[in-house]
DRENDOGU-222953 format. One record per residue (C-alpha): residue in three letters; x, y, z; residue number from 0. Coordinates in pm, whole numbers, m for minus. Each point is the difference from the previous one (the first is absolute). Layout:
# residues N
aa = ala&east = X&north = Y&up = Z&i = NUM
...
***
This chain:
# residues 399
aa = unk&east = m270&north = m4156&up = 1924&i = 0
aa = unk&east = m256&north = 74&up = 273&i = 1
aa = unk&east = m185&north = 285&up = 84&i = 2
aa = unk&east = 212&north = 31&up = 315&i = 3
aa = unk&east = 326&north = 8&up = m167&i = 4
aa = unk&east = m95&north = 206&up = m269&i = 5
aa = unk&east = m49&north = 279&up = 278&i = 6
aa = unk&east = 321&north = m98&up = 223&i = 7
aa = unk&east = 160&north = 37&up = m342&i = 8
aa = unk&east = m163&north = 345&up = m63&i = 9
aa = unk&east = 56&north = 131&up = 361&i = 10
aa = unk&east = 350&north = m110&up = 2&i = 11
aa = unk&east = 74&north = 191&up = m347&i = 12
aa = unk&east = m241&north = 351&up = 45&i = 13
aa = unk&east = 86&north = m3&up = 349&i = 14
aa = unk&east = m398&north = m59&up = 139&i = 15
aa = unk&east = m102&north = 297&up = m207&i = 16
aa = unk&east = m397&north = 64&up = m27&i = 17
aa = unk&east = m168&north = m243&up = m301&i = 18
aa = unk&east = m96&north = 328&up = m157&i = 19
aa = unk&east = 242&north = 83&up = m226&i = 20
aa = unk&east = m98&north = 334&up = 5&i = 21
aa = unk&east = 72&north = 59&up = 303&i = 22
aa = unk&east = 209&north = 317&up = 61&i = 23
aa = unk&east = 264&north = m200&up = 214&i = 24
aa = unk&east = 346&north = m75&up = m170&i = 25
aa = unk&east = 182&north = m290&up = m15&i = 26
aa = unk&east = 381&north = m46&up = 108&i = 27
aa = unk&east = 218&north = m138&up = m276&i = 28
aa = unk&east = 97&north = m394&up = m23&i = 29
aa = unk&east = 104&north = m211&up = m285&i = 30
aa = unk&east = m63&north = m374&up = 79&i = 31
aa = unk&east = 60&north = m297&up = m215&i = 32
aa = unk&east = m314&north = m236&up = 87&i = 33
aa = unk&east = m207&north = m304&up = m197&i = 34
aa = unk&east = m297&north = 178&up = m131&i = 35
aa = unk&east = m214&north = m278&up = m30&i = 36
aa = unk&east = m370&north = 53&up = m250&i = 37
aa = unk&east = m233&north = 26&up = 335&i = 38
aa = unk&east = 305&north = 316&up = 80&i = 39
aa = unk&east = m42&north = 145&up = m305&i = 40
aa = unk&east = m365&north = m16&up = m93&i = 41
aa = unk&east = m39&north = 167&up = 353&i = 42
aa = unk&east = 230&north = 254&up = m100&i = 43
aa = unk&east = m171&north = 53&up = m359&i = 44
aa = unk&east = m370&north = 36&up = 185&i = 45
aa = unk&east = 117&north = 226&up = 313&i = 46
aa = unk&east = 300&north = 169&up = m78&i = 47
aa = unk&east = 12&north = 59&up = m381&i = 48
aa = unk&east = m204&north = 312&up = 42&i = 49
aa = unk&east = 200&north = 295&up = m148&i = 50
aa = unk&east = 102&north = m176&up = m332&i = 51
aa = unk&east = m117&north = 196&up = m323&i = 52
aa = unk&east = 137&north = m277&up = m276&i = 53
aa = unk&east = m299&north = m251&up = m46&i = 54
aa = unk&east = 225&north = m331&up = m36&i = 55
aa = unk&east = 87&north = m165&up = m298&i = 56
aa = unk&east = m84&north = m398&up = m47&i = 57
aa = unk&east = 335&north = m18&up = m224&i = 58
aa = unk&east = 233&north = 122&up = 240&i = 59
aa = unk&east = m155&north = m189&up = 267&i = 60
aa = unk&east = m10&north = m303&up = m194&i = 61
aa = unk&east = 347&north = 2&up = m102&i = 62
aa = unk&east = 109&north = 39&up = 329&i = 63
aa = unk&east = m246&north = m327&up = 129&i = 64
aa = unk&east = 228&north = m215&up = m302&i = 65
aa = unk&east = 313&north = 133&up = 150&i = 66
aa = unk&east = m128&north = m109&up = 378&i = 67
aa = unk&east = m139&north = m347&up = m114&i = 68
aa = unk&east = 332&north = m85&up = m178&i = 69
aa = unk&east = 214&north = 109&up = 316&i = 70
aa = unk&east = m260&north = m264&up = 208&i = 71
aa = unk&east = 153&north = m276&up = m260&i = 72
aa = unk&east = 342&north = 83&up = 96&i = 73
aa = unk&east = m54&north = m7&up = 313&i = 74
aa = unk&east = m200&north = m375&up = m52&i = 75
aa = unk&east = 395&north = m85&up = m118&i = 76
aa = unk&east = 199&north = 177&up = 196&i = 77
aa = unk&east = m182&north = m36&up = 373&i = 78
aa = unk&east = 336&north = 58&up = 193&i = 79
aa = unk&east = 123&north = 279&up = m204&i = 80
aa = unk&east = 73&north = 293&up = 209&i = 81
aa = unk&east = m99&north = 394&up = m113&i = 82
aa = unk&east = 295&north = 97&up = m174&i = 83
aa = unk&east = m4&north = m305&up = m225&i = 84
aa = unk&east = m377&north = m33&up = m46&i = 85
aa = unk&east = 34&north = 401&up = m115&i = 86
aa = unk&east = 276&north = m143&up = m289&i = 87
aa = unk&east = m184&north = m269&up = m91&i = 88
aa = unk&east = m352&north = 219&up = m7&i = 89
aa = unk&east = 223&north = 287&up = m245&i = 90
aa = unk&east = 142&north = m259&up = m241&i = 91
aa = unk&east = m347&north = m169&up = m27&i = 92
aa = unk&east = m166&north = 355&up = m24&i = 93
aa = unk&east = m245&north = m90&up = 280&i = 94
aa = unk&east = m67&north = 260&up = 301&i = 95
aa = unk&east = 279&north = 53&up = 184&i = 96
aa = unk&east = m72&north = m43&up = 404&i = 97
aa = unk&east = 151&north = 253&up = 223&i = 98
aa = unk&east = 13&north = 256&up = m288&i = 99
aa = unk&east = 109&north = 349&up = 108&i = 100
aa = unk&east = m312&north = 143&up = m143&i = 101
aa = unk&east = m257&north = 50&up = 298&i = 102
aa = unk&east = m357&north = 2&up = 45&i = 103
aa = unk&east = m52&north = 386&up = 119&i = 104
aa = unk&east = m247&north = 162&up = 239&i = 105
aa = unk&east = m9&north = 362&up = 44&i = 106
aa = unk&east = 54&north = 123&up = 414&i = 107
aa = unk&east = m426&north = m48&up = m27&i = 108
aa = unk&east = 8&north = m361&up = m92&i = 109
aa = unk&east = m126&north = 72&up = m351&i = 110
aa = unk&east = 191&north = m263&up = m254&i = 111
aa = unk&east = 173&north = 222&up = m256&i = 112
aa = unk&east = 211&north = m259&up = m150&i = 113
aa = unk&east = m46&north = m318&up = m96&i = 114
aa = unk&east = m386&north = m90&up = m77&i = 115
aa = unk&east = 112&north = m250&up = m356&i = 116
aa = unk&east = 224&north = m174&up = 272&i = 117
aa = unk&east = m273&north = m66&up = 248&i = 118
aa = unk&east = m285&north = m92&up = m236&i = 119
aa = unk&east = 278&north = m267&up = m167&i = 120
aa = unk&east = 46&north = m172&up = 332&i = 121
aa = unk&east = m378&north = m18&up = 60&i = 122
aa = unk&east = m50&north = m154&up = m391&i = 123
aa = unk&east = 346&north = m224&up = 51&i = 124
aa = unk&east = m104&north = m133&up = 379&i = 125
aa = unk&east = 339&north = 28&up = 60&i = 126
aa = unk&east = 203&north = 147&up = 321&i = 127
aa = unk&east = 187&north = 243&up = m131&i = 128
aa = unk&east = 318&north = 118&up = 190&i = 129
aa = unk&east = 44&north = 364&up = m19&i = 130
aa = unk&east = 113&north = 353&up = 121&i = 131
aa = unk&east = m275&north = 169&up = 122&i = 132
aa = unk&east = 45&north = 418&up = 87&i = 133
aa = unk&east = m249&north = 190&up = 234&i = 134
aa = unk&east = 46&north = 347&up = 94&i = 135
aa = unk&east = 89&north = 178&up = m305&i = 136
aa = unk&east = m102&north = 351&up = m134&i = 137
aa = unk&east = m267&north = 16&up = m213&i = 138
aa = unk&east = 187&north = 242&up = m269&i = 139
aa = unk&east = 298&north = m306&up = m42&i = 140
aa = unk&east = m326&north = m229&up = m204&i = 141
aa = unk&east = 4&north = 240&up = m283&i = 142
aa = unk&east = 316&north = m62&up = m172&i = 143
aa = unk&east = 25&north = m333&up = 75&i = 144
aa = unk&east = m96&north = m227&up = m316&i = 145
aa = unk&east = m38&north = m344&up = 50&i = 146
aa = unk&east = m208&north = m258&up = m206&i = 147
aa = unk&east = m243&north = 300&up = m122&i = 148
aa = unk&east = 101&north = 328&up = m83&i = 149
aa = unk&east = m84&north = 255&up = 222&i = 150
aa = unk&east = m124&north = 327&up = m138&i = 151
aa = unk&east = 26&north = 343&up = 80&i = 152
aa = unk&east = m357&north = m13&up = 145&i = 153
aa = unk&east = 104&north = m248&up = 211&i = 154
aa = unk&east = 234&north = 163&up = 182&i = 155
aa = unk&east = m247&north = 343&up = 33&i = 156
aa = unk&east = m224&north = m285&up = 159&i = 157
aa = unk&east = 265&north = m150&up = 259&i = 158
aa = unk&east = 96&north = 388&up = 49&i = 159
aa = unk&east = m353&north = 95&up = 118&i = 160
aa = unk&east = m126&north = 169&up = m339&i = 161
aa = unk&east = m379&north = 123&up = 61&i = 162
aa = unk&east = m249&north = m288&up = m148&i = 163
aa = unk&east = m264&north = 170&up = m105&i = 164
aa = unk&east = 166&north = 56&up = m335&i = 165
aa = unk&east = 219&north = m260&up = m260&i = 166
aa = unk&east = 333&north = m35&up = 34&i = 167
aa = unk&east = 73&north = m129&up = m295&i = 168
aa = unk&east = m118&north = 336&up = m139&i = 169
aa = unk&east = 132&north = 211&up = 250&i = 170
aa = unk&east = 331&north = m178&up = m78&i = 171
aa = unk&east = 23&north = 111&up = m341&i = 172
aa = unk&east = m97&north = 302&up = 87&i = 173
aa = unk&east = 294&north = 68&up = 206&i = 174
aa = unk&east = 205&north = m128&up = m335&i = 175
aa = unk&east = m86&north = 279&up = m175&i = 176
aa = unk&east = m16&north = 275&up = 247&i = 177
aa = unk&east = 347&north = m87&up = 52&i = 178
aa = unk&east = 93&north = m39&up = m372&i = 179
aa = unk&east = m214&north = 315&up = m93&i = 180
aa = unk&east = 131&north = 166&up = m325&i = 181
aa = unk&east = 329&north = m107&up = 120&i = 182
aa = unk&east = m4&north = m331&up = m224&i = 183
aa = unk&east = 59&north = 106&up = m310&i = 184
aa = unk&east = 308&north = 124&up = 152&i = 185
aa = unk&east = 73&north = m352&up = 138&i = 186
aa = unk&east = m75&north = m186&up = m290&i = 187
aa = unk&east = m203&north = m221&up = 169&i = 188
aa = unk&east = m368&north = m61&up = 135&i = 189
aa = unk&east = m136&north = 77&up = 343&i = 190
aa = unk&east = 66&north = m383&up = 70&i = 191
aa = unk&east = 354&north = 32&up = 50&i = 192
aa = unk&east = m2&north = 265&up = 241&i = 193
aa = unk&east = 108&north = m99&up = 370&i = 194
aa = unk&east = m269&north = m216&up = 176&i = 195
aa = unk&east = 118&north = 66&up = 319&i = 196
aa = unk&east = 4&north = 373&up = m40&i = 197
aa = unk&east = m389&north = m74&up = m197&i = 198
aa = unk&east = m112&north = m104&up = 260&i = 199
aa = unk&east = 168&north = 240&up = 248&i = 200
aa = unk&east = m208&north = 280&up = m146&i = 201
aa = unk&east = m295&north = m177&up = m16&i = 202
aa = unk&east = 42&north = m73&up = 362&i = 203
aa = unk&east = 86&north = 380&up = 54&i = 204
aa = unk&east = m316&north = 117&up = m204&i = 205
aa = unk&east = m252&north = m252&up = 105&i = 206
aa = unk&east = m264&north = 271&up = 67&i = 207
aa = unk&east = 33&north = 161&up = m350&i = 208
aa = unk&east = 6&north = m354&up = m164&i = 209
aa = unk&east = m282&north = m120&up = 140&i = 210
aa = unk&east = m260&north = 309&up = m39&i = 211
aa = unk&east = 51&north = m15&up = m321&i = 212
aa = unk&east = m28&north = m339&up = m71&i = 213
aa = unk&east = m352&north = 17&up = 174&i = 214
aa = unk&east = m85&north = 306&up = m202&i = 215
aa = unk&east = 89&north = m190&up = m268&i = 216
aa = unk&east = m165&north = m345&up = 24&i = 217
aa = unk&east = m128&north = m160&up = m257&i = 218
aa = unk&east = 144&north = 288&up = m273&i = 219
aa = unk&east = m11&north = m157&up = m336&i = 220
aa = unk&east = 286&north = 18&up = m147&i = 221
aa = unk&east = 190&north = m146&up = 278&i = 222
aa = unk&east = 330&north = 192&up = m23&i = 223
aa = unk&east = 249&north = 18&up = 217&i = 224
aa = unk&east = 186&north = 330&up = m159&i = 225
aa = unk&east = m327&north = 175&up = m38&i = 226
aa = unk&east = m55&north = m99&up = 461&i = 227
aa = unk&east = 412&north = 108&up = 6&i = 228
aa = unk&east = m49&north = 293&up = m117&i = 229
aa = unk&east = m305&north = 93&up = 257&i = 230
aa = unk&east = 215&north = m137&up = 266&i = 231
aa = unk&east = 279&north = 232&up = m74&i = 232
aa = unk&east = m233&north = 297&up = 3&i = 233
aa = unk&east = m37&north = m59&up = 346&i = 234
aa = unk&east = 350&north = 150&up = 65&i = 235
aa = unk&east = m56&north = 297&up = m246&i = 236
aa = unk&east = m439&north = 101&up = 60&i = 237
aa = unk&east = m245&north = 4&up = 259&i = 238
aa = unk&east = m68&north = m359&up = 118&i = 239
aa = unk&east = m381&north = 75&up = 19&i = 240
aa = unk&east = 32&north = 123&up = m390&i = 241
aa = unk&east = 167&north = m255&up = m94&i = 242
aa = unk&east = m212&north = m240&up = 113&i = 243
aa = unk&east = m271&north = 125&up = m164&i = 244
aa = unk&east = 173&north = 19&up = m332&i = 245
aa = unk&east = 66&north = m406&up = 68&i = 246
aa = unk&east = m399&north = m34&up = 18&i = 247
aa = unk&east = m60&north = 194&up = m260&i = 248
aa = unk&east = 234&north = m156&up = m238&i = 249
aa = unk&east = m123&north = m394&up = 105&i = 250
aa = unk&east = m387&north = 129&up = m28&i = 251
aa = unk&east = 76&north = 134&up = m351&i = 252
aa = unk&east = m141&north = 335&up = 184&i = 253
aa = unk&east = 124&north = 228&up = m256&i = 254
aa = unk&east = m100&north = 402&up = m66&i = 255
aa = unk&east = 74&north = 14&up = m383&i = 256
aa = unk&east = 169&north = m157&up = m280&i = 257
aa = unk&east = 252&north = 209&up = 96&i = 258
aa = unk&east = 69&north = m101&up = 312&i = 259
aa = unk&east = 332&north = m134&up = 70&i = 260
aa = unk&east = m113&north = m318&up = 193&i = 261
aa = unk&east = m209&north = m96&up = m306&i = 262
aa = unk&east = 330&north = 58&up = m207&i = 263
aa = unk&east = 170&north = m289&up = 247&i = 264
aa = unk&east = m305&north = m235&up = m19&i = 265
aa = unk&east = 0&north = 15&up = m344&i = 266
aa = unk&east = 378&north = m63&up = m60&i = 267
aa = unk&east = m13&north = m255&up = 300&i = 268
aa = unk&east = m255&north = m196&up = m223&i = 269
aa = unk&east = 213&north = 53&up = m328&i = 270
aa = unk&east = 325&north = m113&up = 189&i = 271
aa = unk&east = m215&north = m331&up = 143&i = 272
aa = unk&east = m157&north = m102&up = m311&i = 273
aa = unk&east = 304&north = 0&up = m186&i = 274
aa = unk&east = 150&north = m238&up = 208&i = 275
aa = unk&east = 337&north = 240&up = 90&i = 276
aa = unk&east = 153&north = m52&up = 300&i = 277
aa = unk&east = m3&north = 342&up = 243&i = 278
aa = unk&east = 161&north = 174&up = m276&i = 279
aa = unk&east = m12&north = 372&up = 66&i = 280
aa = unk&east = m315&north = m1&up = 105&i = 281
aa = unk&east = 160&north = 157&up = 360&i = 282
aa = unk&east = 116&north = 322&up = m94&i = 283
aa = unk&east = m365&north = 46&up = m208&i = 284
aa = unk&east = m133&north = m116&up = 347&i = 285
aa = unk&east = 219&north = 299&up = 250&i = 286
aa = unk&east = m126&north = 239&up = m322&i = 287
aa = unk&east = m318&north = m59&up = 12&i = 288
aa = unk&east = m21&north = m52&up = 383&i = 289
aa = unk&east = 193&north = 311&up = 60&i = 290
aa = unk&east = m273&north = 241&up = m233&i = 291
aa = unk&east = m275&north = m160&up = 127&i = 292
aa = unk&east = 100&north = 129&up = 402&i = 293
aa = unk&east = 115&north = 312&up = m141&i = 294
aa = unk&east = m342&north = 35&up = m217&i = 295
aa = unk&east = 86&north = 25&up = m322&i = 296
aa = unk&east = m139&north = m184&up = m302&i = 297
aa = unk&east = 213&north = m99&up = m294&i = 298
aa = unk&east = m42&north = m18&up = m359&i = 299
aa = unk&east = 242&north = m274&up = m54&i = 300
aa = unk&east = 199&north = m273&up = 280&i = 301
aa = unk&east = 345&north = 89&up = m26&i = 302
aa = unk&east = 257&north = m236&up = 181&i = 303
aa = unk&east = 180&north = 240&up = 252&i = 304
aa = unk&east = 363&north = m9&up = 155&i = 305
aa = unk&east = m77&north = 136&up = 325&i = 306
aa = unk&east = m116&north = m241&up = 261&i = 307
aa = unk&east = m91&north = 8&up = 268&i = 308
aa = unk&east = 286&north = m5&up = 289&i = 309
aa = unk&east = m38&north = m229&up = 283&i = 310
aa = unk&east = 214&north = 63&up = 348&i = 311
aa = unk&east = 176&north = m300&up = m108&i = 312
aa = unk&east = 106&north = 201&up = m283&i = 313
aa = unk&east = 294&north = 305&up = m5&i = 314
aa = unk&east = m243&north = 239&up = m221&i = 315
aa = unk&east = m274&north = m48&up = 333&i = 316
aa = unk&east = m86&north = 293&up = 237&i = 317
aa = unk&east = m244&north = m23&up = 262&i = 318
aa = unk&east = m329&north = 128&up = 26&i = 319
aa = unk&east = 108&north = 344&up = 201&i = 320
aa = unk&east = 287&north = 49&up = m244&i = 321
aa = unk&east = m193&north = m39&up = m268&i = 322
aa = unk&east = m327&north = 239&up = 143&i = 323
aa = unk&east = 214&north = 252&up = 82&i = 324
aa = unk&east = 209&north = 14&up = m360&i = 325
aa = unk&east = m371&north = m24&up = m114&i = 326
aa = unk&east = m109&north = 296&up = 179&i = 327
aa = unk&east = 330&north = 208&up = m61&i = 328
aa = unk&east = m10&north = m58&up = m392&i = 329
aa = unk&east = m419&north = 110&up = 46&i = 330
aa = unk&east = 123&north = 280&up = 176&i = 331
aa = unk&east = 297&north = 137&up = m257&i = 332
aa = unk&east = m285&north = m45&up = m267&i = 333
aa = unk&east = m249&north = 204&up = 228&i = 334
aa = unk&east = 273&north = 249&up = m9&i = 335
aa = unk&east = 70&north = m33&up = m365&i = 336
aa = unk&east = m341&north = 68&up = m55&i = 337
aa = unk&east = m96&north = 326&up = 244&i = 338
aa = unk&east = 322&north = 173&up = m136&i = 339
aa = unk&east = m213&north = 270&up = m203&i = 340
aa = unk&east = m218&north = 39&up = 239&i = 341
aa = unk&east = 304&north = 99&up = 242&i = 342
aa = unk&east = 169&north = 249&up = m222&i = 343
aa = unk&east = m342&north = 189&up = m66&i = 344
aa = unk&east = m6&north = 17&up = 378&i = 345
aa = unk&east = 376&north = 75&up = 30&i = 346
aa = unk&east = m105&north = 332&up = m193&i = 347
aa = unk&east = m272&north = 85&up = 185&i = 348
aa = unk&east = 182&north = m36&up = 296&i = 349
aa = unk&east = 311&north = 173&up = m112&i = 350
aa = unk&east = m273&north = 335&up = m77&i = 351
aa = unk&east = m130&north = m45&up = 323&i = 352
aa = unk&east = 279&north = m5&up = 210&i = 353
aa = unk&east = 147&north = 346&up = m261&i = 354
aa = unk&east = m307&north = 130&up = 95&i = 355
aa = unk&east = 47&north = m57&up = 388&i = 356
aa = unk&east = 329&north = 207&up = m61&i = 357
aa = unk&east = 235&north = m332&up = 25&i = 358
aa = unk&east = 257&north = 93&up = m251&i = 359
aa = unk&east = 264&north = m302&up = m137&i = 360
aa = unk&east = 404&north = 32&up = m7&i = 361
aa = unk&east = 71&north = m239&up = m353&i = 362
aa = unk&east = 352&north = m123&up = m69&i = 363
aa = unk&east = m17&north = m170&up = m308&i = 364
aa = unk&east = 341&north = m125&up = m11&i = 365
aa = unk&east = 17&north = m214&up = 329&i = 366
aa = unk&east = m389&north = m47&up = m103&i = 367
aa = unk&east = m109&north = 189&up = 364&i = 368
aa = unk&east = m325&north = 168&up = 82&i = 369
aa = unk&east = m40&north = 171&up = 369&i = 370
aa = unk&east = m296&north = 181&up = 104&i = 371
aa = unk&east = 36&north = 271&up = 189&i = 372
aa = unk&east = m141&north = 9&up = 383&i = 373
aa = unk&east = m350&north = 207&up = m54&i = 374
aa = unk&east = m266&north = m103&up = 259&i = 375
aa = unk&east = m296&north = m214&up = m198&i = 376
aa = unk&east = m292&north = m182&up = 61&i = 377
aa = unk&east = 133&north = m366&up = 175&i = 378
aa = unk&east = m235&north = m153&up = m302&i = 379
aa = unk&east = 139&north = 127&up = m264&i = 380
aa = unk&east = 356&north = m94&up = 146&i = 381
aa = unk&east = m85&north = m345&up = 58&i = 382
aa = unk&east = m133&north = 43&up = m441&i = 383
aa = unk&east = 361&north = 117&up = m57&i = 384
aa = unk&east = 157&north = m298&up = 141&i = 385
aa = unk&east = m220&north = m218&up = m134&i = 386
aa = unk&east = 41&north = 101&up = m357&i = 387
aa = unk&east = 381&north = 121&up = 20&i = 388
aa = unk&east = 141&north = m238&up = m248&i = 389
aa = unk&east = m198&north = 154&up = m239&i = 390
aa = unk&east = m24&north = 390&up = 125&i = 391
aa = unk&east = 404&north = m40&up = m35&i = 392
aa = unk&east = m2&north = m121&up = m358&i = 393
aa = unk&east = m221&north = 225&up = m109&i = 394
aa = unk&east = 161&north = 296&up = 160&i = 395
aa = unk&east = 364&north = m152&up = m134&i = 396
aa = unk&east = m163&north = m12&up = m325&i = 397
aa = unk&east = m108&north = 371&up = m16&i = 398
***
C-alpha cells in the first residue's frame, strides 16, 4: 500500500483529523470493516499507537501471525469463496477469522486503544487482513476491555488520565487496600478481590492524595503498599501538610526515638517482608502507627488497631468541617470539665459580693428556683452573676 493510500485511508476513517494524536480535537464515531494491509498497520503502530501502556507480547503476536498465515492457505484453495464461507472454513481450521466482530479501536484522538497484537501480526504475516476497524471511542471504554493481553488496573488509570509522574501499578494496589482497609477480614478475602472498577474510581477521585504521597515516598525500602495506604488514608482524617511530612519521614528512616511509632512500622514492615507473608496485617499496624505518629505520641509496643481510617467513600466518613468542629466542641466540654473549680470558687465570691451589694436571693428548693431580688448593682458584677449562674444556683440550692 502506498504512502498516498495509507493517508486517503486515514483521512477517510479519523475524518482529516490533525497527525498529532494529541491533539485536543475529537473524533466522530465510525465502525468500518476495511483490508488492513502491513504498510496500514505498521503506520498505525509508529503514529497512532501512542497512548498504549501494555509493552506487547511476541507470544500473542505470534500466535496470531500462525492463525493469519494459515487463513492465506485457505484462501490459496478456496479463491472464489465468499466471506461467510471463508469465516467457516477459517473457524473449523482455527485460522483468523476475516471480518471478525472484534475491531481495531481508536479513541475520539486517534490514539489505538485496541488491537496492537493484531496489527504487529499482519506486519510479521505480510498478509491483508480484513477487519473492523472503530475510531471515535472514549478513552475510559479501553480499560475493561481484555483482549490478547490482560489489561490491568493501571491500565485503565492510564487511558483515564491518571497523573504520570508516579506508578500505576503501585498506585493501583494502593487503591486495593484503601478500599479493603480493615474491612477484609470481614470479607474473607484479600484486597485483590475487591471491585476494580470502584479501585480505580477512588483512585481517580483521590489522585492528589495518591500521588503526594507516592513522591514523598519514593524509593522507601520496604516497598509496601499497606504501610503508603495507610498515609493515603490519613489524608482524609490529618493535615495534608503533616501528613506529608510523616510520609518523608517514615521513607528517610527520619525517626526521633526508639520509641517512635514510625520506627515501630519500619521495623514490623521489615519483619513482615523478610518473612515472605503476604500483606498480612501489616495494615492495621500501619493506620496505628501512622495515626500516633500525626497525633505525636510514641509507643512502647505496635499494636494492630480496629479503627481506620474512614474515607468519604466510606459510611463512618465526615468531612473536614464536621470533623473540626466535633474536634473543637469535645476540646471545649474538656476546657469546661477542667475550669469547673475554678468557677465554683468564683461562684462564692461572687455570691458574697453581690450579699454584700444588698442583692438578697428568693430559693425554692422544691421546683429547684432561685430569684434575685431587683437591688440596683454595679453593671459588672451583674454581667459576673450571669456568667457564673449555673453554679451561684447550685450552690445557693445546696445551702
Amino acid at each position: 500500500m502506498t504512502d498516498s493510500i495509507i493517508a486517503n485511508t486515514d483521512s477517510e476513517l479519523f475524518q482529516k483529523i490533525p497527525e498529532k494524536p494529541e491533539s485536543p480535537e475529537k473524533i466522530k464515531h465510525l465502525r468500518k470493516l476495511i483490508p488492513v494491509t502491513p504498510g496500514l498497520a505498521r503506520h498505525w503502530l509508529e503514529e497512532r499507537n501512542t497512548n498504549n501502556p501494555r509493552n506487547p507480547s511476541s507470544a500473542t503476536s505470534d500466535s496470531y501471525t500462525k492463525k493469519m498465515k494459515l487463513l492465506k492457505e485457505i484462501q490459496g484453495e478456496y479463491p472464489e469463496a465468499d466471506l461467510p464461507t471463508l469465516q467457516v472454513l477459517a473457524e473449523k481450521a482455527g485460522a483468523w477469522i476475516p471480518g471478525h466482530p472484534d475491531s481495531i479501536q481508536f479513541d475520539n484522538r486517534g490514539r489505538l486503544g485496541n488491537g496492537q497484537h493484531r496489527l504487529i501480526a499482519v506486519v510479521k504475516s505480510g498478509i491483508t487482513i480484513l477487519m473492523w476497524v472503530e475510531v471515535g471511542l472514549d478513552p475510559v471504554v479501553f480499560a475493561g476491555t481484555d483482549h490478547g493481553y490482560r489489561r490491568t488496573g493501571a491500565h485503565g488509570l492510564k487511558n483515564a488520565g491518571f497523573r504520570d509522574d508516579v506508578s500505576h501499578l503501585q498506585a493501583f494496589a494502593i487503591g486495593r487496600v484503601m478500599v479493603a482497609g480493615l474491612k477484609r477480614k470481614e470479607m474473607s478475602t484479600s484486597p485483590r478481590r475487591v471491585d476494580e472498577d470502584f479501585v480505580k474510581k477512588i483512585v481517580m477521585e483521590h489522585e492528589t492524595a495518591i500521588g503526594i504521597t507516592l513522591l514523598a515516598m519514593k524509593g522507601v525500602k520496604p516497598n509496601r503498599a499497606e504501610v503508603t495506604a495507610a498515609f493515603c488514608k490519613a489524608f482524609f482524617v490529618y493535615d495534608a501538610d503533616k501528613v506529608q511530612q510523616a510520609a518523608i519521614r517514615y521513607a528517610t528512616q527520619a525517626f526521633n526515638s526508639n520509641n517512635d511509632p514510625l520506627r515501630k512500622l519500619h521495623d514490623k514492615a521489615v519483619a513482615v517482608a523478610t518473612s515472605g507473608n503476604r500483606h498480612g496485617d501489616l495494615y492495621g499496624y500501619a493506620v496505628a502507627a501512622v495515626r500516633a505518629a500525626l497525633e505525636n505520641r510514641t509507643l512502647a509496643k505496635l499494636q494492630e488497631t480496629e479503627l481506620d481510617f474512614p474515607g468519604p467513600w466510606e459510611t463512618e466518613y465526615k468531612d473536614p468541617k464536621q470533623r473540626e468542629k466535633a474536634r473543637q466542641g469535645w476540646q471545649t466540654f474538656r476546657e469546661n470539665l477542667e475550669e469547673i473549680p475554678d468557677r465554683v470558687a468564683k461562684a462564692k465570691e461572687i455570691i458574697e459580693k453581690v450579699q454584700k451589694a444588698g442583692i438578697t436571693f428568693a430559693i425554692n428548693k422544691e421546683t429547684k428556683e432561685v430569684t434575685p431580688n431587683k437591688a440596683k448593682v454595679a453593671a459588672a458584677l451583674l454581667v459576673e452573676l450571669k456568667t457564673f449562674w449555673s453554679e451561684i444556683k447550685e450552690l445557693l440550692l445546696a445551702s
